[in-house]
C-alpha positions in Angstrom: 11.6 -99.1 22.4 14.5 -97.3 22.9 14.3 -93.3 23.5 16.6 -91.8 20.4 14.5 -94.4 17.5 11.3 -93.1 19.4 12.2 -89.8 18.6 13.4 -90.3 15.1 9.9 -91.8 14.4 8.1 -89.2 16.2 9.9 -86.4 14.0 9.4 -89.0 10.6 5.6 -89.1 11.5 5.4 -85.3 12.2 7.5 -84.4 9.5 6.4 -86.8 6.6 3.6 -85.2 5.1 5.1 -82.0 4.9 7.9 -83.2 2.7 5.5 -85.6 1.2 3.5 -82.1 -0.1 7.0 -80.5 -0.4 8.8 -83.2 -2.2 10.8 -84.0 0.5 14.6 -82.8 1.5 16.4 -82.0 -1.6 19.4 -84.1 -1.4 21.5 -82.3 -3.8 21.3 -79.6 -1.0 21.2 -81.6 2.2 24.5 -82.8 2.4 26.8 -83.6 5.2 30.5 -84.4 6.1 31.0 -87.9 7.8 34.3 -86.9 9.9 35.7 -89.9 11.7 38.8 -89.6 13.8 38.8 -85.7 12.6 39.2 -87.1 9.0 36.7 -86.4 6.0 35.5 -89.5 4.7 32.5 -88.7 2.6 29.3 -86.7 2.5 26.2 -88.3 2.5 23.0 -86.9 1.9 19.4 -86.2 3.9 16.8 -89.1 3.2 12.9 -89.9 3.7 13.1 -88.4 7.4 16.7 -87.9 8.3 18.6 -85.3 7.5 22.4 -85.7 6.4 23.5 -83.8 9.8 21.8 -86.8 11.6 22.7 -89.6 9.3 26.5 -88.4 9.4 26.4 -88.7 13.4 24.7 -92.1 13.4 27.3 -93.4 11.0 30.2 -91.8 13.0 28.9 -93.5 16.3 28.6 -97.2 14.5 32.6 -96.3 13.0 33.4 -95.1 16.6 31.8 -98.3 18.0 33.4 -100.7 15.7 36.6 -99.1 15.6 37.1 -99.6 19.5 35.8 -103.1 19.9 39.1 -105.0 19.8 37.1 -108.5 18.6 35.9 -106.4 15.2 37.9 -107.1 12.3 37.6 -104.7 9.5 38.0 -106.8 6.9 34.6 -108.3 7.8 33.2 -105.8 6.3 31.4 -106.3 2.6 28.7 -104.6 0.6 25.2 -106.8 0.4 22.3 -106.2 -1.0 19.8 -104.2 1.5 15.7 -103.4 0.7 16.6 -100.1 -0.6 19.9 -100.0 -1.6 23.7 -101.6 -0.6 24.4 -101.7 2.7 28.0 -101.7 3.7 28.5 -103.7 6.9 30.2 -106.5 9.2 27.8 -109.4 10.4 25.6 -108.1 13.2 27.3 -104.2 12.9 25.6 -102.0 10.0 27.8 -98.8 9.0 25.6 -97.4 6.3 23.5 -97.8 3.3 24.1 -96.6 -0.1 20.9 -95.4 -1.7 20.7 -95.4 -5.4 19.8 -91.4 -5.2 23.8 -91.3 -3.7 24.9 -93.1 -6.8 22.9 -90.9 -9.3 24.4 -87.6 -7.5 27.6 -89.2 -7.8 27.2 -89.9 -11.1 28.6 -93.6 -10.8 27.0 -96.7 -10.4 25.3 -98.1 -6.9 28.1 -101.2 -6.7 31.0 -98.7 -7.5 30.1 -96.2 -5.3 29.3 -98.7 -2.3 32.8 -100.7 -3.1 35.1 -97.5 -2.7 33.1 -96.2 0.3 33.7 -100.1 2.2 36.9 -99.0 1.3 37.4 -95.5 3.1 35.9 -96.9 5.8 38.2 -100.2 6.2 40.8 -97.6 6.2 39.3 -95.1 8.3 39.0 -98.1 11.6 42.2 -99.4 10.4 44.4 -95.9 10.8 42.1 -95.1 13.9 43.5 -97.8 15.3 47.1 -97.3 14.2 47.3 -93.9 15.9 46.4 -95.3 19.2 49.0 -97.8 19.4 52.2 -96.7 21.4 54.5 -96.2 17.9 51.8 -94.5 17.1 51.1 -92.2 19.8 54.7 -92.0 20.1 54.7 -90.3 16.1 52.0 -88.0 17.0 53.7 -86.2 20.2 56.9 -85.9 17.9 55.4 -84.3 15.2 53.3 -81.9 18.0 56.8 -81.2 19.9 57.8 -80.6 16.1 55.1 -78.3 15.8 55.4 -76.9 18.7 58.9 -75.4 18.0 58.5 -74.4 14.5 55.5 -72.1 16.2 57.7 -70.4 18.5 60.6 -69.8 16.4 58.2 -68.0 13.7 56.1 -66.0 16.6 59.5 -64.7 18.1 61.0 -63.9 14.2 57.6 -61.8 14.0 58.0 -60.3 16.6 61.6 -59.2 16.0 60.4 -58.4 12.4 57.7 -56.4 13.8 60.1 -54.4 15.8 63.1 -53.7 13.8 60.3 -52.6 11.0 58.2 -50.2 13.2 61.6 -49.1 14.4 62.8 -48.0 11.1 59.9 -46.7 9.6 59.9 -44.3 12.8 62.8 -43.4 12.1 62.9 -42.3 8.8 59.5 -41.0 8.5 58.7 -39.4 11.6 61.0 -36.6 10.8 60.4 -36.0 6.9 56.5 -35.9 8.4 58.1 -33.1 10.5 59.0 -31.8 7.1 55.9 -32.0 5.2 53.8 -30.8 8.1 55.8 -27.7 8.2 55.3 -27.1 4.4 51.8 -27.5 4.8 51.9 -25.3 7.6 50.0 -27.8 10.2 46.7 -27.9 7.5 47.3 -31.5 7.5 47.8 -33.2 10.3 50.1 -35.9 9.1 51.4 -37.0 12.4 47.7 -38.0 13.0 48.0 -40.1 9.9 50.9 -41.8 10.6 49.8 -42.7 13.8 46.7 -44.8 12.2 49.0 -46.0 9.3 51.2 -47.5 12.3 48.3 -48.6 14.3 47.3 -50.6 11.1 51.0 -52.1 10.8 50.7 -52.9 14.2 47.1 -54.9 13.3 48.7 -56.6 10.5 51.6 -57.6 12.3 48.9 -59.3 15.1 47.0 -60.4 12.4 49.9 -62.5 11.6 50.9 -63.7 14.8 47.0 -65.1 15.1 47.1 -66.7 12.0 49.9 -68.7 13.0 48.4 -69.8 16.1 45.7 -70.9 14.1 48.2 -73.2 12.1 49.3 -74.7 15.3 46.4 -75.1 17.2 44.9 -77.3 14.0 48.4 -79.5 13.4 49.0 -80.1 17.0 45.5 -80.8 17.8 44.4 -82.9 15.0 48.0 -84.7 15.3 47.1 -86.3 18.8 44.5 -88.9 18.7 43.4 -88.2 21.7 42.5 -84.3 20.8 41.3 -84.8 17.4 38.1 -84.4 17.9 37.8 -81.7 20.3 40.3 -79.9 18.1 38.1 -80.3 15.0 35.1 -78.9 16.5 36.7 -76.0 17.7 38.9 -74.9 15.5 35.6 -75.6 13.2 33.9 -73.2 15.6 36.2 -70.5 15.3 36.8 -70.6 11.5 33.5 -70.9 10.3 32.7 -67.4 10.8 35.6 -66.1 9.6 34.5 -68.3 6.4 31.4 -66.7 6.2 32.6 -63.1 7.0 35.1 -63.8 3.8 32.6 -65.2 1.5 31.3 -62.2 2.2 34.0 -59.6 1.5 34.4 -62.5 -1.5 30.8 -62.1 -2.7 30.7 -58.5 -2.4 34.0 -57.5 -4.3 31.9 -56.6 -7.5 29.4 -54.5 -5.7 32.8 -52.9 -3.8 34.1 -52.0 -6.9 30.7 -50.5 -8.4 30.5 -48.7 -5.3 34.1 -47.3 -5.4 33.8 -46.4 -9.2 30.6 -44.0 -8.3 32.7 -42.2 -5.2 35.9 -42.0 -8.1 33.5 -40.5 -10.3 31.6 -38.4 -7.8 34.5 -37.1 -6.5 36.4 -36.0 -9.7 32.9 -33.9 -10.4 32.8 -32.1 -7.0 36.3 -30.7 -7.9 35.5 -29.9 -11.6 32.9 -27.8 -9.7 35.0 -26.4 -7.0 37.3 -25.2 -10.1 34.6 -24.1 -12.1 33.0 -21.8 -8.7 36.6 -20.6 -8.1 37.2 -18.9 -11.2 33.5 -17.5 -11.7 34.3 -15.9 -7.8 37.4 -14.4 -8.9 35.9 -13.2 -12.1 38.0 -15.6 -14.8 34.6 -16.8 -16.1 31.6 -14.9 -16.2 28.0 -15.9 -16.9 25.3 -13.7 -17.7 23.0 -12.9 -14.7 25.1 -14.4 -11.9 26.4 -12.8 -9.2 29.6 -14.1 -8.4 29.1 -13.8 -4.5 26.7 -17.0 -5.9 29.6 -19.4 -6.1 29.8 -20.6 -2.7 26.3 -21.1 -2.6 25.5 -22.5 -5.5 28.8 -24.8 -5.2 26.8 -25.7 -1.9 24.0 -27.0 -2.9 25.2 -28.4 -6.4 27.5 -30.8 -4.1 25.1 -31.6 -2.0 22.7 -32.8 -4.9 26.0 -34.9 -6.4 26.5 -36.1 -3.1 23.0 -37.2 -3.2 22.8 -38.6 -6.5 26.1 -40.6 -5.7 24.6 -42.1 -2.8 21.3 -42.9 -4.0 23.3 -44.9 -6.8 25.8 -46.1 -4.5 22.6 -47.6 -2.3 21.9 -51.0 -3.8 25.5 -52.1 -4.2 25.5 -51.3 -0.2 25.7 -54.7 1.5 22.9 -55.7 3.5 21.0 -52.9 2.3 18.2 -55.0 1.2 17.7 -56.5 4.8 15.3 -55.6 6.8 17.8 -54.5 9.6 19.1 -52.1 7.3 15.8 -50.4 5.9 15.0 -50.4 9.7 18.0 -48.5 10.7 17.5 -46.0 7.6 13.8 -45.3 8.8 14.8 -44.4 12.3 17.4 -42.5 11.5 15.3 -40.4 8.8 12.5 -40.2 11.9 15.5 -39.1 13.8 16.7 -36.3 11.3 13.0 -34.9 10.5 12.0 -34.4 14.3 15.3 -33.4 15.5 17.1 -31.5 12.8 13.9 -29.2 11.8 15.4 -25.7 13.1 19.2 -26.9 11.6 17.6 -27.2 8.1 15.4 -24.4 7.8 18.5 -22.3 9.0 20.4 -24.3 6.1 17.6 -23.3 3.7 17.6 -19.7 5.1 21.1 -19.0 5.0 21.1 -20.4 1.3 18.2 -17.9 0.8 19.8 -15.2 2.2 23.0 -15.2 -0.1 21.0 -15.3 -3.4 18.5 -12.5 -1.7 21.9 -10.2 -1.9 20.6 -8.1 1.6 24.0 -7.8 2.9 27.4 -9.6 2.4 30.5 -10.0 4.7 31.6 -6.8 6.1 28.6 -4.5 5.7 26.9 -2.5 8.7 23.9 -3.8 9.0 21.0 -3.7 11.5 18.8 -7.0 12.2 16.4 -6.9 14.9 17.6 -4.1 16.4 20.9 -4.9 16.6 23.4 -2.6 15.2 27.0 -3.9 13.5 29.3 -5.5 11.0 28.7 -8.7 9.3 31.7 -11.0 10.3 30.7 -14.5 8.6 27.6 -15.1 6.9 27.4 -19.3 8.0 25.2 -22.0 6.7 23.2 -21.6 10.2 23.5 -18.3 11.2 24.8 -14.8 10.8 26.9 -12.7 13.2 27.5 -9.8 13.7 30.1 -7.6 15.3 28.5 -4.4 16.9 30.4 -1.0 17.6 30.8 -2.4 21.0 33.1 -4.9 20.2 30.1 -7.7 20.8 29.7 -10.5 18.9 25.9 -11.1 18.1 25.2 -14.8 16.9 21.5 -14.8 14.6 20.1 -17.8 13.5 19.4 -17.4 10.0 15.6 -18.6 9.8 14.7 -15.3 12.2 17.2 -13.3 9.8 15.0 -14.3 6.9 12.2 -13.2 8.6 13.3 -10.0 9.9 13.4 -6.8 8.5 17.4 -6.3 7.5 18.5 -2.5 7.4 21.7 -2.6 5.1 24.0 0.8 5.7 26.6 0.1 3.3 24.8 -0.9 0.2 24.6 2.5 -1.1 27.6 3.8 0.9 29.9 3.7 -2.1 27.3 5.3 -4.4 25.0 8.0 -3.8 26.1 8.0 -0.2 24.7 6.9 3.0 22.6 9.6 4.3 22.8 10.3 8.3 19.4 12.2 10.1 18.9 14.0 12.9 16.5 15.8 14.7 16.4 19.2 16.8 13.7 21.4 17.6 13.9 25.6 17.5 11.5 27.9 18.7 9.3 29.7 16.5 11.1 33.2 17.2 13.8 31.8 15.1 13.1 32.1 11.3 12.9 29.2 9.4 15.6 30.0 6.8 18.5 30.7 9.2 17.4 27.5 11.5 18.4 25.5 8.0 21.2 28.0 7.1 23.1 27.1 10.5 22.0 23.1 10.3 23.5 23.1 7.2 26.3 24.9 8.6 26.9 22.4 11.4 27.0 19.1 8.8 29.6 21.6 6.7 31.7 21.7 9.4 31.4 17.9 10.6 34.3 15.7 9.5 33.2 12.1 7.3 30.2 14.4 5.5 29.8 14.4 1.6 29.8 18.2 -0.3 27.7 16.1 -2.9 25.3 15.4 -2.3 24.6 18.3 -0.4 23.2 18.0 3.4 19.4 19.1 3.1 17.0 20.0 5.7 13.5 18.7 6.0 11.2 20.3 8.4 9.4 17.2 10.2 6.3 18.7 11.8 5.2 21.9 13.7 5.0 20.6 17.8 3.3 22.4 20.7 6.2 24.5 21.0 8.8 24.0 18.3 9.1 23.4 14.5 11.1 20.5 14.5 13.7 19.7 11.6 15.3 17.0 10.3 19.0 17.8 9.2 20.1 14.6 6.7 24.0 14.5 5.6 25.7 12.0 2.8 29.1 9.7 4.6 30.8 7.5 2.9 31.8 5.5 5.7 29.0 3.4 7.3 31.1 2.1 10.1 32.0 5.5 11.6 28.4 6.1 11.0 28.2 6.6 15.0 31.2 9.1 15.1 29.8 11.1 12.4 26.5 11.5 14.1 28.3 12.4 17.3 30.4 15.3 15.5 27.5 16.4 13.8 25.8 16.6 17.1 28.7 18.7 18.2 28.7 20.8 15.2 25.0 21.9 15.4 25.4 22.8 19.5 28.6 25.1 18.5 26.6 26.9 15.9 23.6 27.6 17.7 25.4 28.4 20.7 27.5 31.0 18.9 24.1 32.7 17.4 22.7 32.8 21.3 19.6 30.2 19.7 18.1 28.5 22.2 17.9 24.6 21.6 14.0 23.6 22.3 14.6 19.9 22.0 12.7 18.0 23.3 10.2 20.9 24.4 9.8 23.2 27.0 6.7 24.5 29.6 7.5 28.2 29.8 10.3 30.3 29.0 13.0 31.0 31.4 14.2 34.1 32.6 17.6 34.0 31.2 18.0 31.9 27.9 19.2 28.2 28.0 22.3 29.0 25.6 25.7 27.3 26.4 28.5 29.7 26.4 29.9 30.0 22.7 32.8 27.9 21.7 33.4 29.5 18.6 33.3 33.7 18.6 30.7 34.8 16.5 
């Protein structure tokens, strides 16, 4: 027995009772081109055990066969009577067999359908034959020198199209981009633009050029007999994706167009709400109980939620989404976020916090963590501050939220912010002129408030000193370092000119001669 029949019983035995229990290949779905001599025929369809792929080659190798045998003479062929169905062959050469499932798909009769497909194929072995003869292979190189010429006038007139329009468009739009790019003072970059617009041009213009080299490829190919084969197959191979990738685009237009009617719509909201935050910051629209340092914020996180919203809708009309590849690639880029973006979102959440908490705002002195200065930028993942040093200190927000925040300007503007500092007399010195001449000293330091009044408090009695507290009002909380230096001045000028001794920090015994700095000021 010969090998390919042993294998197509092998695969009928193996096969059989599963599309016995199955019902079989469905041939209104099986289906298959017969191409002979790079020419569509007819499709037949899959039957018992042999699918239409295979039928189509074994009836392309018996036209191949009989088309080449110089004795055959097509018009032998006729349609008789087979066990199943019509066959359509020459004495001794079978082509095919027309089943009546074939006829019933056609929706013709058995004898009408097998009459016109004797027909195609008469003609199909006759014109095979025709375009090998030397007229005929004369007519084919023609028409692929014809071809052939027609190709390379229209690739060099796209070229030189290509050119002269690049060429022009440069010209007059590189330097109104100039233009515009100076009115929008460099905040768009439209040079950057233009260079993708012309990078697309460029595409398109390829595009083009590939397209027709696709044309002539498949005329000059299928025109010479001896290529037609070869060219069918791969020109075959290199269009059928591109068939599927645009049934693709094809099948997905509605879901594009759902998809871009959600981002239309999402976007119009998210500037109805950058409008709406804009005019509640600068106070044109006010609503009871909201701070309007609460805009950007709450702007924030309402567009994030849209943006949320938008996708979530926007998800099914995705495509692919629903393949497993795709919910495969979401869960390991979710694991990806929640392991590796843990400290960026709790500073997100923390800086959000932080804003509605109202502890400090842009351009307060502040002190977190021990470090002293002015709040520069209050960002979605940190804070920073500027200190009196001219440092810049850069806090993530999560340890600002969980750190105590002194604020020195909150009450700056209001009652005042109210300076300290300590210094310890002896206990010689009555109590009342130690707080007459502190108060004295804060009168005479430049930045202090008249009201209120600087006060002193009297901290504890030490080993060897009463020790006081001398607090003064400022105004200013970012010369708060100045004022405490004058004021430190202040009170050594005005105990110096009274010849009182300065106990601070503490002594052992007393000196001979008092520690008293010569007097600045005459008594």
């Amino acid at each position: 027995m010969p090998f390919r029949p042993l294998l197509l019983l092998l695969f009928a035995l193996l096969c059989g009772p599963a599309l016995a229990q199955g019902g079989g290949l469905d041939p209104a779905t099986d289906r298959a081109m017969v191409y002979f001599d790079a020419v569509p025929l007819f499709e037949v369809r899959g039957v018992s055990a042999v699918p239409a792929a295979e039928r189509a080659r074994i009836i392309r190798g018996r036209l191949r066969s009989a088309a080449e045998d110089p004795a055959f003479d097509p018009a032998t062929i006729a349609v008789a009577p087979a066990d199943d169905g019509l066959a359509i062959a020459a004495p001794g050469r079978p082509i095919l067999t027309v089943f009546p499932a074939d006829a019933a798909l056609e929706e013709v009769s058995q004898h009408v359908l097998a009459r016109v497909l004797r027909d195609r194929v008469v003609e199909a072995i006759t014109d095979y034959r025709a375009a090998r003869t030397p007229d005929g292979a004369r007519r084919a190189v023609r028409h692929a020198i014809g071809w052939t010429i027609g190709y390379l006038v229209a690739l060099a007139a796209l070229v030189a199209i290509a050119r002269v329009a690049l060429a022009f468009i440069d010209r007059h739009v590189t330097a109104q981009i100039l233009v515009w790019e100076e009115r929008a003072r460099n905040v768009v970059q439209l040079r950057t633009i233009w260079e993708v617009v012309r990078a697309m041009l460029r595409a398109g213009f390829v595009v083009l050029g590939l397209l027709a080299t696709y044309v002539w490829l498949d005329a000059v190919l299928l025109a010479l007999p001896w290529t037609r084969d070869a060219g069918r197959a791969a020109l075959a191979a290199v269009a059928s994706p591109v068939r599927r990738i645009a049934g693709g685009i094809a099948g997905a237009i509605p879901n594009l167009i759902a998809i871009a009617v959600i981002v239309v719509l999402t976007v119009e909201l998210l500037r109805f709400l950058r409008r709406l935050f804009a005019m509640v910051a600068a106070g044109n629209v006010r609503i009871a109980g909201f701070d309007p340092d609460w805009s950007v914020p709450t702007e924030r996180i309402l567009r994030l939620l849209v943006v949320v919203f938008a996708a979530v809708m926007a998800y099914p009309y995705v495509p692919g989404s629903s393949t497993e590849a795709f919910k495969a690639v979401g869960i390991f880029l979710g694991l990806l976020f929640s392991f590796g973006a843990s400290s960026i979102v709790a500073n997100l959440v923390a800086g959000q916090s932080l804003i509605y908490r109202r502890a400090f705002r842009v351009g307060d002195r502040v002190e977190i963590g021990g470090v002293t200065g002015d709040v520069e930028e209050l960002g979605a993942q940190a804070t920073y501050l500027r200190t009196p040093r001219n440092e810049r200190v850069t806090i993530p927000n999560a340890i600002v939220l969980t750190t105590q925040v002194t604020n020195f300007s909150h009450f700056a503007q209001g009652p005042g912010l109210i300076l300290h500092t300590e210094v310890g007399i002896g206990y010689e010195v009555p109590w009342q002129q130690v707080e007459a001449m502190l108060v004295e000293a804060a009168r005479r330091t430049p930045g202090t408030l008249a009201d209120p009044a600087p006060f002193v408090w009297q901290r504890k009695l030490g080993d060897f000193s009463p020790v006081y507290e001398l607090n003064v009002a400022t105004r200013d909380p970012r010369a708060m370092h100045a004022t405490l230096t004058a004021l430190h001045a202040a009170i050594q000028d005005v105990f110096a000119e009274r010849g009182i001794q300065i106990m601070t920090p503490s002594y052992v015994a007393d000196p001979p001669d008092p520690k008293v700095p010569p007097s600045v000021h005459p008594a």
